[in-house]
Biopython code that builds the backbone (N, CA, C, O; Angstrom):
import numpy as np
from Bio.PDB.StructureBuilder import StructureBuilder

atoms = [
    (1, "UNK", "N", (-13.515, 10.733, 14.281)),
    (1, "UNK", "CA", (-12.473, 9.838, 13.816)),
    (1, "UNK", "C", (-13.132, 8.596, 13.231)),
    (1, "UNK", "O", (-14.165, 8.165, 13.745)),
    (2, "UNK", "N", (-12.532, 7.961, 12.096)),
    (2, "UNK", "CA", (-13.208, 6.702, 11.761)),
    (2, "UNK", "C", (-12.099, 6.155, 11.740)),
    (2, "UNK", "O", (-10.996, 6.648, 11.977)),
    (3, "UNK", "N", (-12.542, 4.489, 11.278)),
    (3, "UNK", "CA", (-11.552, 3.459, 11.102)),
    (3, "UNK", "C", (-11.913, 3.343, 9.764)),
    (3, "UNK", "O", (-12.935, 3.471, 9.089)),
    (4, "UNK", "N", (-10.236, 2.938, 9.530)),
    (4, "UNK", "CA", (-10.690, 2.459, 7.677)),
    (4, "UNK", "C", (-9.814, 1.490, 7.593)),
    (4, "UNK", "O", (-9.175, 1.320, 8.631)),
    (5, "UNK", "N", (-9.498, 0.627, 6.507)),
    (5, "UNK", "CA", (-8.774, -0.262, 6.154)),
    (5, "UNK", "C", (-8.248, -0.173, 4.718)),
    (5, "UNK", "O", (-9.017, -0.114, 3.758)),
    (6, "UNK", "N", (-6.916, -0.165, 4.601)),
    (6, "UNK", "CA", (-5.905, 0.024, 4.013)),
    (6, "UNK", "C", (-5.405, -1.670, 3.726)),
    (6, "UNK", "O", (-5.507, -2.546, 4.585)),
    (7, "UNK", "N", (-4.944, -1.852, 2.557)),
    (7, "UNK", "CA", (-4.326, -3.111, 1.990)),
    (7, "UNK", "C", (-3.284, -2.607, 0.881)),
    (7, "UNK", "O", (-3.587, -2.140, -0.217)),
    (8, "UNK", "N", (-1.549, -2.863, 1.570)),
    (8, "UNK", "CA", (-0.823, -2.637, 0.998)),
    (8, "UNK", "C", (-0.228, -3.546, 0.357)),
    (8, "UNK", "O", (-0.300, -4.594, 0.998)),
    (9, "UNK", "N", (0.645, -3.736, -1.140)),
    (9, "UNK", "CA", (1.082, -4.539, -1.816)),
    (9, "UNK", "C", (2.630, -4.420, -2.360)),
    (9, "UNK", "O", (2.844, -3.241, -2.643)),
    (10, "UNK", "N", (3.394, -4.971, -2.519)),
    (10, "UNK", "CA", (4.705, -4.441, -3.681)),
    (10, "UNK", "C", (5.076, -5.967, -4.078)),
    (10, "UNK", "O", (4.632, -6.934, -3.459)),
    (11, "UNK", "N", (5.850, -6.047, -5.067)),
    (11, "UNK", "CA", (6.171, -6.833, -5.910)),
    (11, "UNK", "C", (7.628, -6.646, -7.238)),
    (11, "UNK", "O", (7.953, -7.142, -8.317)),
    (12, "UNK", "N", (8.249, -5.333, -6.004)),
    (12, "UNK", "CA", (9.695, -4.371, -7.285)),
    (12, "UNK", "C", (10.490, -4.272, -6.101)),
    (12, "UNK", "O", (9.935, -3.998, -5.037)),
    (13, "UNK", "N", (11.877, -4.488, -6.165)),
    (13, "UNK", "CA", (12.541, -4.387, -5.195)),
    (13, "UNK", "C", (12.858, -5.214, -3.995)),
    (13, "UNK", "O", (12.618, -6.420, -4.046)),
    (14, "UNK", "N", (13.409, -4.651, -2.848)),
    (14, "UNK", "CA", (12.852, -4.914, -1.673)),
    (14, "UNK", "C", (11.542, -4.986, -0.716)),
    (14, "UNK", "O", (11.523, -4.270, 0.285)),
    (15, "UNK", "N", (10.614, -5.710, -0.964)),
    (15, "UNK", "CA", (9.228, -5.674, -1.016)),
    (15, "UNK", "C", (9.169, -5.284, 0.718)),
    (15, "UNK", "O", (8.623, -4.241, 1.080)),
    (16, "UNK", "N", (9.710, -6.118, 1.583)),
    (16, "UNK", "CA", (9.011, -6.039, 2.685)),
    (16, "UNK", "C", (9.632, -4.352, 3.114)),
    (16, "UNK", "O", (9.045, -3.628, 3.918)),
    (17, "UNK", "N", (10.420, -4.109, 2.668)),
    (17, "UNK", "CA", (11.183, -2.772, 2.811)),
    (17, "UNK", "C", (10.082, -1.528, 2.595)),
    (17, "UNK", "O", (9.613, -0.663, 3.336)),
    (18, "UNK", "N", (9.849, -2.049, 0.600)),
    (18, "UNK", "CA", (8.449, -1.023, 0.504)),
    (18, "UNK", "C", (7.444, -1.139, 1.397)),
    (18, "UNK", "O", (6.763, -0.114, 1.356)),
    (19, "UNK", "N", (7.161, -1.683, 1.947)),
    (19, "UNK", "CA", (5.878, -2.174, 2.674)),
    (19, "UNK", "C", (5.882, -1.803, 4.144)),
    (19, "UNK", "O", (4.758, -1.741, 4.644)),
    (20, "UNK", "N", (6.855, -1.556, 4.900)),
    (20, "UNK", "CA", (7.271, -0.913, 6.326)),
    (20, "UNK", "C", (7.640, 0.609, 5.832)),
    (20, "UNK", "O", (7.500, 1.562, 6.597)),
    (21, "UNK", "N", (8.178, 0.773, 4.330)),
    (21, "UNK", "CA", (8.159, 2.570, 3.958)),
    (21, "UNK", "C", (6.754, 3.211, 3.934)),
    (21, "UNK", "O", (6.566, 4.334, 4.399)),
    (22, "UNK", "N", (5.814, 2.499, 3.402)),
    (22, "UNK", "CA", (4.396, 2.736, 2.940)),
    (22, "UNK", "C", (3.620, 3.019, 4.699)),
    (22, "UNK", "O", (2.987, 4.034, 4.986)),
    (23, "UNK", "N", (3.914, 1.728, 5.765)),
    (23, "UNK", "CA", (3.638, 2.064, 6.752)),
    (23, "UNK", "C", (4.090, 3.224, 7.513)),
    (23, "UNK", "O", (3.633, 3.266, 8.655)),
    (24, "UNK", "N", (4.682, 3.948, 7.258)),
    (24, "UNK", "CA", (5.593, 4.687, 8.435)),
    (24, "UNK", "C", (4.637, 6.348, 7.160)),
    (24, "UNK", "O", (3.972, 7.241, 7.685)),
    (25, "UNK", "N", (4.863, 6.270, 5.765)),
    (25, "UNK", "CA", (4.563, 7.523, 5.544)),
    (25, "UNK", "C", (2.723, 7.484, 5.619)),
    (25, "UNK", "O", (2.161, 8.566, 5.449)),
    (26, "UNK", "N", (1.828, 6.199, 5.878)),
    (26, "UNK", "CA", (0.660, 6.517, 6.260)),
    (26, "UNK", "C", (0.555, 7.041, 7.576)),
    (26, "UNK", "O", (-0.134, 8.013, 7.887)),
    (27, "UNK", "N", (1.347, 6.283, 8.428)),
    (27, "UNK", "CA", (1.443, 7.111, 10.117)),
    (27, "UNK", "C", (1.494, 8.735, 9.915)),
    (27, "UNK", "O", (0.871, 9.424, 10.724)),
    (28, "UNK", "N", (2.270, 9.404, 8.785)),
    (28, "UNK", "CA", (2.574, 10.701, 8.912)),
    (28, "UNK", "C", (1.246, 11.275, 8.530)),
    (28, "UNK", "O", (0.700, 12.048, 9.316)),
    (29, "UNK", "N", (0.644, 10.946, 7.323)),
    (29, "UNK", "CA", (-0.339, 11.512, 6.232)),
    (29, "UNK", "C", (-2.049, 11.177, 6.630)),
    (29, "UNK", "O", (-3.054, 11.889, 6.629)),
    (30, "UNK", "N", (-1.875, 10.168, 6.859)),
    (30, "UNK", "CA", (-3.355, 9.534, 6.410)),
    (30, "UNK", "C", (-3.843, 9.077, 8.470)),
    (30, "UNK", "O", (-5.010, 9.352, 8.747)),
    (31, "UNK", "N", (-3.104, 8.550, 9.486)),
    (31, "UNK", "CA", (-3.265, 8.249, 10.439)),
    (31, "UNK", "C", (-2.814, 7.484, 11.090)),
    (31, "UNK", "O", (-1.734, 7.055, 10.685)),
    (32, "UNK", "N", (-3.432, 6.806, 12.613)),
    (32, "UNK", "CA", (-2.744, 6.027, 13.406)),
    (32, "UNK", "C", (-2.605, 4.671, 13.107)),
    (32, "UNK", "O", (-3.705, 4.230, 13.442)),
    (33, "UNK", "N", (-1.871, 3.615, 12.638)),
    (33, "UNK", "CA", (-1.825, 2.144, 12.331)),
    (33, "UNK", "C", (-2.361, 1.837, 14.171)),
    (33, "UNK", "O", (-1.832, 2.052, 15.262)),
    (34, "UNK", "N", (-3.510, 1.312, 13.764)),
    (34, "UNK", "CA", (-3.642, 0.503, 15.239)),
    (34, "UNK", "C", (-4.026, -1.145, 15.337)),
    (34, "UNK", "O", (-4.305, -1.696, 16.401)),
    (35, "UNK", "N", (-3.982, -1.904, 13.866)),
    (35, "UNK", "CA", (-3.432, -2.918, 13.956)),
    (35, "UNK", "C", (-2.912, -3.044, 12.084)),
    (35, "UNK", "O", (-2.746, -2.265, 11.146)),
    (36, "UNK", "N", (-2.798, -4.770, 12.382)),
    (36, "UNK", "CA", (-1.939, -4.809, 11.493)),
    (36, "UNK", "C", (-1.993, -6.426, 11.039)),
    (36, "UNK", "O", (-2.125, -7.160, 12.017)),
    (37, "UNK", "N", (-1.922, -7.080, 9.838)),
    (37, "UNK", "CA", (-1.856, -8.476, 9.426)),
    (37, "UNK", "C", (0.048, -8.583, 9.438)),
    (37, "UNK", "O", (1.028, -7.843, 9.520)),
    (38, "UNK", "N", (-0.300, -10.016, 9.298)),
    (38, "UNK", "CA", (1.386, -10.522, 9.061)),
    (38, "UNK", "C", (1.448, -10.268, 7.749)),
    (38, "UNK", "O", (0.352, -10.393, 7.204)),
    (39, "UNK", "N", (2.204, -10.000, 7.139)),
    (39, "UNK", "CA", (2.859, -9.790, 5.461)),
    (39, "UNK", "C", (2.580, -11.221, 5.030)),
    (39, "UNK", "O", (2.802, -12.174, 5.776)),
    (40, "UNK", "N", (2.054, -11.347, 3.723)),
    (40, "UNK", "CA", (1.727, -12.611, 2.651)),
    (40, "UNK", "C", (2.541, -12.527, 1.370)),
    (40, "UNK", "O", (2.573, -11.442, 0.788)),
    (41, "UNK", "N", (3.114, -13.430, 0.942)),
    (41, "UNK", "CA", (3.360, -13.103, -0.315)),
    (41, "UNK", "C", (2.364, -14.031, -0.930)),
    (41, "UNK", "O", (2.271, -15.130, -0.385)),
    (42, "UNK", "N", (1.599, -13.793, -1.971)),
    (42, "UNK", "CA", (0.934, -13.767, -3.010)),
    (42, "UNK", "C", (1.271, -14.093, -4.386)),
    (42, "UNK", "O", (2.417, -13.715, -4.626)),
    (43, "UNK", "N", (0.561, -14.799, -5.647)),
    (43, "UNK", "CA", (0.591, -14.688, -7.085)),
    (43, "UNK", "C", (0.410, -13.686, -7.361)),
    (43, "UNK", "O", (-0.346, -13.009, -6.665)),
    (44, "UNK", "N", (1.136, -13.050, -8.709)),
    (44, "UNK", "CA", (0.048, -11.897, -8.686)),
    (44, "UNK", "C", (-1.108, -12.315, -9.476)),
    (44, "UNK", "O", (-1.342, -13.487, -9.771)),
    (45, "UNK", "N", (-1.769, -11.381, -9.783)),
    (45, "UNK", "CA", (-3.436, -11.592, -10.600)),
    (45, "UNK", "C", (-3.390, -11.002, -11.309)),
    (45, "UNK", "O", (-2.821, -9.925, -11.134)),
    (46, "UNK", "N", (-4.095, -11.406, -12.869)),
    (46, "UNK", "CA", (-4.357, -10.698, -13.765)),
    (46, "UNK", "C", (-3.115, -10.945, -14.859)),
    (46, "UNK", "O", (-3.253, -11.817, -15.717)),
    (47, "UNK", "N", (-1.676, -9.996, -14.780)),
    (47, "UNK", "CA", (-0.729, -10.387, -15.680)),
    (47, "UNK", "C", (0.130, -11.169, -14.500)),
    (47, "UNK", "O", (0.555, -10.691, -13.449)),
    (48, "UNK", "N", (0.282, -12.826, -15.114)),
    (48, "UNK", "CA", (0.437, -13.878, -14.246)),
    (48, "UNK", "C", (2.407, -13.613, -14.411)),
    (48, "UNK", "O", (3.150, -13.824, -13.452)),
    (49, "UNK", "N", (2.891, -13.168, -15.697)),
    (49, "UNK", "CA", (4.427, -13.243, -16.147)),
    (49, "UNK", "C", (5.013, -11.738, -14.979)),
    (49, "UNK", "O", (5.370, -10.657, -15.449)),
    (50, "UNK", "N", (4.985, -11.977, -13.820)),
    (50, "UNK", "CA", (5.662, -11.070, -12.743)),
    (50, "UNK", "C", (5.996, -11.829, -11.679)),
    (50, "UNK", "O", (5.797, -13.043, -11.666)),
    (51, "UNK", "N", (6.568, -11.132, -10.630)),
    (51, "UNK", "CA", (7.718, -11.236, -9.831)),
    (51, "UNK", "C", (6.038, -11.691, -8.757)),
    (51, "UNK", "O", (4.969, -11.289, -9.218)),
    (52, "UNK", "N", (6.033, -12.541, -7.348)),
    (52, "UNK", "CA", (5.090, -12.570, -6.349)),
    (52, "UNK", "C", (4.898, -11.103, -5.618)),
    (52, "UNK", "O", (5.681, -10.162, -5.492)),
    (53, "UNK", "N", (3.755, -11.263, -5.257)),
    (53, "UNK", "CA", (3.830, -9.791, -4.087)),
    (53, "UNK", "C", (3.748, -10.254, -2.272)),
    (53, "UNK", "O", (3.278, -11.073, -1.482)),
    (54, "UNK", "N", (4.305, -9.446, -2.350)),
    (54, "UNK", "CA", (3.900, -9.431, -0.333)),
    (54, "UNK", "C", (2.691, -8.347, -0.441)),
    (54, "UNK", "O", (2.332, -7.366, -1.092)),
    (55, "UNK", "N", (2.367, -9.061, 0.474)),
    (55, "UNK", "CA", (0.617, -7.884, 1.083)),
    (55, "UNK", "C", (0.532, -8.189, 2.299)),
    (55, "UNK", "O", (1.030, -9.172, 2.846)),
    (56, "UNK", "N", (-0.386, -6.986, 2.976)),
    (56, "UNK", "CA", (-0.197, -6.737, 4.352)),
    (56, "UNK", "C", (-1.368, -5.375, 4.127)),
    (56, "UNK", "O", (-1.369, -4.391, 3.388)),
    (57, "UNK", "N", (-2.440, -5.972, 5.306)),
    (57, "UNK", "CA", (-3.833, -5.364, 5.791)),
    (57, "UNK", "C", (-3.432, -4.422, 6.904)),
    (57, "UNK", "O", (-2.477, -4.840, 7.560)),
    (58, "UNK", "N", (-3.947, -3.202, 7.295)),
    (58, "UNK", "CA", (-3.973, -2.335, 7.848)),
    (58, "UNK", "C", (-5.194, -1.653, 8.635)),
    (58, "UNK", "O", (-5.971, -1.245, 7.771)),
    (59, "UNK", "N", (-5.536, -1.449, 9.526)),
    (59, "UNK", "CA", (-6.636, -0.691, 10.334)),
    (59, "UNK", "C", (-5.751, 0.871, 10.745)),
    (59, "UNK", "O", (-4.608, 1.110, 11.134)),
    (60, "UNK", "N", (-6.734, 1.562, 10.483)),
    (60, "UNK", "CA", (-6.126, 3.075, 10.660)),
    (60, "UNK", "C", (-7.037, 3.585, 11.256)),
    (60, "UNK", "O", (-8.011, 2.843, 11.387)),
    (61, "UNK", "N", (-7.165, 5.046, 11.884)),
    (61, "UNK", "CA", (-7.829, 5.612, 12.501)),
    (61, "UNK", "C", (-7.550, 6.566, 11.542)),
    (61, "UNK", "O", (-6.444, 6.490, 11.007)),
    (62, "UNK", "N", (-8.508, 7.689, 11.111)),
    (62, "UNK", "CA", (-8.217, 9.122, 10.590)),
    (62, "UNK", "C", (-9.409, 9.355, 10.953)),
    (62, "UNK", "O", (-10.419, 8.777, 11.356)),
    (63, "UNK", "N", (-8.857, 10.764, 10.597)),
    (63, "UNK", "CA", (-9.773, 12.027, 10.890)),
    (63, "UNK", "C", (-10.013, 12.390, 9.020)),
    (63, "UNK", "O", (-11.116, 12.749, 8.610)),
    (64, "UNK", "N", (-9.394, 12.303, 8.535)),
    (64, "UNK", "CA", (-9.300, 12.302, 6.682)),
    (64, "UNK", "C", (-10.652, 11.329, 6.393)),
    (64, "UNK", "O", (-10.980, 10.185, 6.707)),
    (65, "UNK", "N", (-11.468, 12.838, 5.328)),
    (65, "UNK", "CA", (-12.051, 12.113, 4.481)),
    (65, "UNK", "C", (-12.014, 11.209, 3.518)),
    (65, "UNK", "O", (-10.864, 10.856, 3.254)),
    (66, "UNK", "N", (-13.077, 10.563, 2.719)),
    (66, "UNK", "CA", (-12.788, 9.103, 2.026)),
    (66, "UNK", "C", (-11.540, 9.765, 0.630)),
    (66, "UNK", "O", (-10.476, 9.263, 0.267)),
    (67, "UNK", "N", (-12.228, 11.019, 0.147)),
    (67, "UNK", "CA", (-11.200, 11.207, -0.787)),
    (67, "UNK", "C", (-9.533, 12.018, -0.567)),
    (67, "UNK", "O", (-8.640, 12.104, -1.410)),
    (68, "UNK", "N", (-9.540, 12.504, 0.780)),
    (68, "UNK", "CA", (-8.479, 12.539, 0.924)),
    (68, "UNK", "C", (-7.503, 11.225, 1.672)),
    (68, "UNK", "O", (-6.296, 11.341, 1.883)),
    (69, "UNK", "N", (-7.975, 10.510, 1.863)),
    (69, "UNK", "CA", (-7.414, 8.853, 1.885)),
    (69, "UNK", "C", (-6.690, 8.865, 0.827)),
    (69, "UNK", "O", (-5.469, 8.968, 0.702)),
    (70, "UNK", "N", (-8.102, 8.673, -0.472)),
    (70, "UNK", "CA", (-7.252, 8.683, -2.007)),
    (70, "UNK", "C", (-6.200, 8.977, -1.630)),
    (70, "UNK", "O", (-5.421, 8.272, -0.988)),
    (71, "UNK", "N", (-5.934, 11.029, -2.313)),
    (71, "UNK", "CA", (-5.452, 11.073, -2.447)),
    (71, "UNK", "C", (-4.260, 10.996, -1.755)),
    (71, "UNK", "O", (-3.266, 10.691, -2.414)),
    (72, "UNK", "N", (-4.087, 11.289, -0.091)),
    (72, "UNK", "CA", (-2.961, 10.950, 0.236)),
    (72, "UNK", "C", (-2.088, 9.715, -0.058)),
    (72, "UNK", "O", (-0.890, 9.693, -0.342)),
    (73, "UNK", "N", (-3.140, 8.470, 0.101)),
    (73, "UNK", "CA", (-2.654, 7.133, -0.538)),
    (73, "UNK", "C", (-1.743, 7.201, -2.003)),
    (73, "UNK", "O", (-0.578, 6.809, -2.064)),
    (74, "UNK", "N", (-2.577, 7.832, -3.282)),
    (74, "UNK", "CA", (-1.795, 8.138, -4.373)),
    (74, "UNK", "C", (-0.422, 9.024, -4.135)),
    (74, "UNK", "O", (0.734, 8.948, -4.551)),
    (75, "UNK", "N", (-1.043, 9.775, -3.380)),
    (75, "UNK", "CA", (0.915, 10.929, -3.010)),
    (75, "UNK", "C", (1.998, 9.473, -2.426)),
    (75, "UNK", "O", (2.931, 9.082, -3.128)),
    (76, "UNK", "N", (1.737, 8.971, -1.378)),
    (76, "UNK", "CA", (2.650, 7.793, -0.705)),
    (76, "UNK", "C", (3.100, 6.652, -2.289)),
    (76, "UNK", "O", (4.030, 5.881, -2.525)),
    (77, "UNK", "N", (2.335, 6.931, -2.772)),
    (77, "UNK", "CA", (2.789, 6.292, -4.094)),
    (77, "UNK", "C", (3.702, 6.459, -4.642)),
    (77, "UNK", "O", (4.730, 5.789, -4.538)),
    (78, "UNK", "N", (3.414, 7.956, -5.772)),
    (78, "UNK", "CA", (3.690, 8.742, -6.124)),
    (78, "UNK", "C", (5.665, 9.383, -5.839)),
    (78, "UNK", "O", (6.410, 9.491, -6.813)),
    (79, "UNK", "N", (6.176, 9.730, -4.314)),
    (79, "UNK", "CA", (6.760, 9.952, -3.590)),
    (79, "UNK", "C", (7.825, 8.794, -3.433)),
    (79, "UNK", "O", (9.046, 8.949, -3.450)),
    (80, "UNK", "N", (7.022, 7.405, -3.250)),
    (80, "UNK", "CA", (7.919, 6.265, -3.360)),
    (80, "UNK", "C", (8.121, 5.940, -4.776)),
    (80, "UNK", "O", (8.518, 4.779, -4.882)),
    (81, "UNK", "N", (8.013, 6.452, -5.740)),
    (81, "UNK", "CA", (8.162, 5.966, -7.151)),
    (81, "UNK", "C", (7.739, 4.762, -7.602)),
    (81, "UNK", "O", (8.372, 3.804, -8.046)),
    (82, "UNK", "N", (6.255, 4.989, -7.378)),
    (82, "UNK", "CA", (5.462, 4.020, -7.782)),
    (82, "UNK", "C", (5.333, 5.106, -9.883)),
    (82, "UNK", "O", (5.188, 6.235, -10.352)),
    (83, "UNK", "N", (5.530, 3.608, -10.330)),
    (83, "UNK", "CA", (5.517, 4.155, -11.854)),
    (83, "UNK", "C", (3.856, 3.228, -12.499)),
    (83, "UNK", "O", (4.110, 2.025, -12.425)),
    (84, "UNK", "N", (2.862, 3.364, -12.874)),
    (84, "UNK", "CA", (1.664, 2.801, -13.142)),
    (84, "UNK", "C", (2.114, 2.241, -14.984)),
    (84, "UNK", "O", (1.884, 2.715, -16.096)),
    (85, "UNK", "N", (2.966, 0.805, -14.380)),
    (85, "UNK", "CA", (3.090, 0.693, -15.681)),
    (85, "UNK", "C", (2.099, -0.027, -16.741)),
    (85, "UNK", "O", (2.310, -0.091, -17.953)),
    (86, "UNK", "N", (0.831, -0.627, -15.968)),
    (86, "UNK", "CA", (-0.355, -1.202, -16.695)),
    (86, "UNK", "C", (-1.225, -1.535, -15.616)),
    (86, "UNK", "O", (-0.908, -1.383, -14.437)),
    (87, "UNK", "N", (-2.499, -2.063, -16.072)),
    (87, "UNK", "CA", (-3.632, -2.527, -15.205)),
    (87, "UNK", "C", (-2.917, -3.732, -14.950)),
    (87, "UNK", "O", (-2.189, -4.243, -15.800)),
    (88, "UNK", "N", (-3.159, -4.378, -13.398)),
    (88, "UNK", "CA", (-2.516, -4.971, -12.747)),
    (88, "UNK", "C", (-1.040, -5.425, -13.082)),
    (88, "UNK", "O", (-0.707, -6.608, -13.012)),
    (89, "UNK", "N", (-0.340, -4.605, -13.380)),
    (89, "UNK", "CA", (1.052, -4.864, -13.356)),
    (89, "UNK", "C", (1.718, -4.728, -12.410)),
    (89, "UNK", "O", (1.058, -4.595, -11.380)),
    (90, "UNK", "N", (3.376, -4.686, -12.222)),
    (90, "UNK", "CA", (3.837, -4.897, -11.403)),
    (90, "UNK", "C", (3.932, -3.593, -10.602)),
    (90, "UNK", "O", (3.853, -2.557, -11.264)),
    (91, "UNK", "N", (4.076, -3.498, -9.387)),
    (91, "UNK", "CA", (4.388, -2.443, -8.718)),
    (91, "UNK", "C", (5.346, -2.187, -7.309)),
    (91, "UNK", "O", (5.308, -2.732, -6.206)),
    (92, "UNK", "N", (6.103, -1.245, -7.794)),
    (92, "UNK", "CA", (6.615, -0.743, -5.984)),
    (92, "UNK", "C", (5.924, -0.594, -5.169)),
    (92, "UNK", "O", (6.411, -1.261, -4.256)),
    (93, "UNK", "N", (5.224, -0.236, -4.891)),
    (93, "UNK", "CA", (4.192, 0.420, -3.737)),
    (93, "UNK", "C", (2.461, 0.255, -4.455)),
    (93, "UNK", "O", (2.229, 0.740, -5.563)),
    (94, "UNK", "N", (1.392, -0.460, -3.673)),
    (94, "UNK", "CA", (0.409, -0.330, -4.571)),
    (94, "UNK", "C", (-0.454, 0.027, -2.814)),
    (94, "UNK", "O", (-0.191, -0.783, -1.925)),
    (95, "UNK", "N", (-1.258, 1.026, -2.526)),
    (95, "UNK", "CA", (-1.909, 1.016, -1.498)),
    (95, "UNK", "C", (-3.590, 1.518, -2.162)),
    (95, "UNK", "O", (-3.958, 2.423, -2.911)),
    (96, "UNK", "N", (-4.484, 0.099, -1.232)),
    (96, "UNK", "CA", (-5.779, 0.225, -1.803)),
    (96, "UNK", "C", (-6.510, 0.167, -0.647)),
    (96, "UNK", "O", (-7.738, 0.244, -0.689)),
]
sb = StructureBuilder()
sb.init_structure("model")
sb.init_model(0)
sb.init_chain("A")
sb.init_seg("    ")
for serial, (resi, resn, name, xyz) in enumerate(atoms, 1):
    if name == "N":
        sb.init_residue(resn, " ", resi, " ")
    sb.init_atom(name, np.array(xyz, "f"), 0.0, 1.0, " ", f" {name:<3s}", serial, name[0])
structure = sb.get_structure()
């Protein structure tokens, strides 16, 4: 088992909403949340003309290799209708 760290973001919608959805489908996919930061909202970076983000750090336990992290991370995306509408643009769900 390793520990890894996960840093989730949104900035579309109900943010803190996306952000407790994102938690609950890594519990299913990727592993155990065994801690956790308080939620931040943030500027965003890069394209400055968007909405703030909330972010929120994660410690996980898996048994999942580094690239199935990826990809499970991209599916939790993906699933929540995360749409990749530019390099740092805005997003529903961004997990890094």
């Amino acid at each position: 088992m390793a520990k890894i760290y996960l840093h989730t973001g949104s900035n579309i919608g109900d943010r803190e909403q996306n952000l407790l959805s994102a938690n609950l489908e890594i519990e299913k996919t990727i592993g155990t949340i065994t801690s956790m930061s308080n939620i931040y909202e943030t500027a965003a970076w890069g394209l400055k003309d968007q909405d703030d983000f909330l972010n929120q750090a994660l410690e996980v336990n898996t048994v999942l290799e580094p690239h199935e992290v990826l990809d499970e991370s991209q599916k939790i995306e993906n699933q929540m209708g995360r749409i990749r509408y530019k390099k740092w643009g805005r997003r529903l769900i961004d997990i890094d």
